[in-house]
C-alpha positions in Angstrom: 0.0 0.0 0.0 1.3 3.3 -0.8 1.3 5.9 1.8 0.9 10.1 0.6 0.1 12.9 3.1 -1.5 16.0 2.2 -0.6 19.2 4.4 -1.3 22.5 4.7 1.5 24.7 2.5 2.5 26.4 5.7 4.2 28.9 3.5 1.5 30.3 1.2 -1.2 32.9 1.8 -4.1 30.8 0.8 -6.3 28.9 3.5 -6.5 25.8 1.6 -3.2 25.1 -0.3 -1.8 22.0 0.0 1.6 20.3 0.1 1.7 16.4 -0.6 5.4 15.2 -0.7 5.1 12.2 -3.4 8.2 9.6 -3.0 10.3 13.1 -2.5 8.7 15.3 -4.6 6.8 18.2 -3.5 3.4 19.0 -5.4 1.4 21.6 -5.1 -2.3 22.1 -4.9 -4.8 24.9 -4.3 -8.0 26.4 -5.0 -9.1 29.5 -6.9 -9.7 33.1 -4.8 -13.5 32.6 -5.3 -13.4 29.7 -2.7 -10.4 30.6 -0.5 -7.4 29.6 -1.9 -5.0 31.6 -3.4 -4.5 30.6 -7.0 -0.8 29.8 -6.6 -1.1 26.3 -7.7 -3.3 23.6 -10.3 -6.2 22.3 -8.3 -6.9 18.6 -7.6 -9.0 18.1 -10.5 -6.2 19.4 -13.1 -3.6 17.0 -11.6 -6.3 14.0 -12.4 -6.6 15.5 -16.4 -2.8 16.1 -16.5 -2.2 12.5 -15.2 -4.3 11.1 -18.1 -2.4 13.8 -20.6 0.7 13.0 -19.5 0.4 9.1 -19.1 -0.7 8.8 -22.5 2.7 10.6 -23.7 4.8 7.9 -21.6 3.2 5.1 -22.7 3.8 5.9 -26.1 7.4 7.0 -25.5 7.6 3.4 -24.2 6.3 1.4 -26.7 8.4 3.6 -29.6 11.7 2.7 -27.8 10.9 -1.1 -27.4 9.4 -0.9 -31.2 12.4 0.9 -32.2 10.5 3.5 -33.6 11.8 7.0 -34.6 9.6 8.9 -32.8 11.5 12.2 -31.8 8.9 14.0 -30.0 5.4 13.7 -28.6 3.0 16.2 -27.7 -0.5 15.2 -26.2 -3.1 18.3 -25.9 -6.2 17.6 -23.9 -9.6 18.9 -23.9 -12.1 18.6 -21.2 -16.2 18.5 -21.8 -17.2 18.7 -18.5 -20.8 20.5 -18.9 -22.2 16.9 -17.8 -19.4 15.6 -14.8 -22.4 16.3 -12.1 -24.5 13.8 -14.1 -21.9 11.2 -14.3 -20.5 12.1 -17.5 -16.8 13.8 -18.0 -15.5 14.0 -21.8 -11.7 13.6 -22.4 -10.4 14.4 -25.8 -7.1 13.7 -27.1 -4.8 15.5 -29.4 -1.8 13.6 -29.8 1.3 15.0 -32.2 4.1 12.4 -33.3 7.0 14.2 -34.3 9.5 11.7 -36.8 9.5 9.7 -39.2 6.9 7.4 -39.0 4.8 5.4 -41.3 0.9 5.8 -40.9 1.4 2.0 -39.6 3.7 2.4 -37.0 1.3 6.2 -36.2 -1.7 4.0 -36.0 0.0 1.5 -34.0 1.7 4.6 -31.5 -2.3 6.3 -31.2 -3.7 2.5 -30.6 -0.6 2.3 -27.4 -2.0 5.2 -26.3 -5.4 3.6 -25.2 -3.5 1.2 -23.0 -2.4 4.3 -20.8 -2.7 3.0 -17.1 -3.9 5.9 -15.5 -6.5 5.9 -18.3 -7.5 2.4 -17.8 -7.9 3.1 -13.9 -10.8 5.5 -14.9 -12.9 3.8 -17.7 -12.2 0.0 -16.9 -14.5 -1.6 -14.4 -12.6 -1.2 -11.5 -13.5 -1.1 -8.3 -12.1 2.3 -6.5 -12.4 2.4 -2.5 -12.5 5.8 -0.9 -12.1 5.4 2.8 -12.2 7.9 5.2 -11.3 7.5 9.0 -10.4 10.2 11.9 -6.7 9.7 13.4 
């Protein structure tokens, strides 16, 4: 089981920024003025879209070095629909840019690795997600 906590950014202005320290590395989280926070850092929900965004971009690193594929570069851009999240619906879409020199198979075959994106798979795979609070 992996262990995170999530503390109050003793340095910082805002009443509800937070500081989780994740295996060593500080990240920052905080709300917008309207609610009390400060607007010095992404909030929670952006870190969940930029996970997707950026575990997309990994994965397809990943399976271009194994495949020996000459990808040079890849940029994933990510819009959000999320007119509908309170009625149980929240609309990724992907822009994904391969930068090389790549056949349309070996692009097709880079987009379809994409899909298999873990993070991704945690979200729209039936998978069971337990959220348990308790008081310490």
């Amino acid at each position: 089981m992996k262990t995170l906590v999530s503390k109050k950014d003793a340095t910082s202005s805002s009443s509800i920024k937070q500081v989780v320290d994740v295996n060593g590395y500080p990240i920052y989280f905080d709300g917008p003025k309207i609610i009390g926070g400060a607007d010095e850092a992404p909030n929670p929900h952006a870190y969940l879209n930029a996970a997707v965004a950026a575990c997309k971009a990994i994965t397809i690193r990943l399976v271009a070095k194994r495949r020996k594929i000459a990808l040079q570069d890849v940029n994933v851009t990510l819009h959000c629909d999320d007119s509908e999240e309170r009625k149980g619906r929240y609309v990724m879409n992907f822009d994904i840019q391969l930068i090389g020199d790549l056949t349309e198979k070996q692009r097709q075959m880079l987009l379809s690795a994409a899909e298999s994106c873990p993070v991704g798979k945690l979200l729209t795979e039936d998978v069971v997600v337990e959220l348990n609070s308790r008081l310490v």
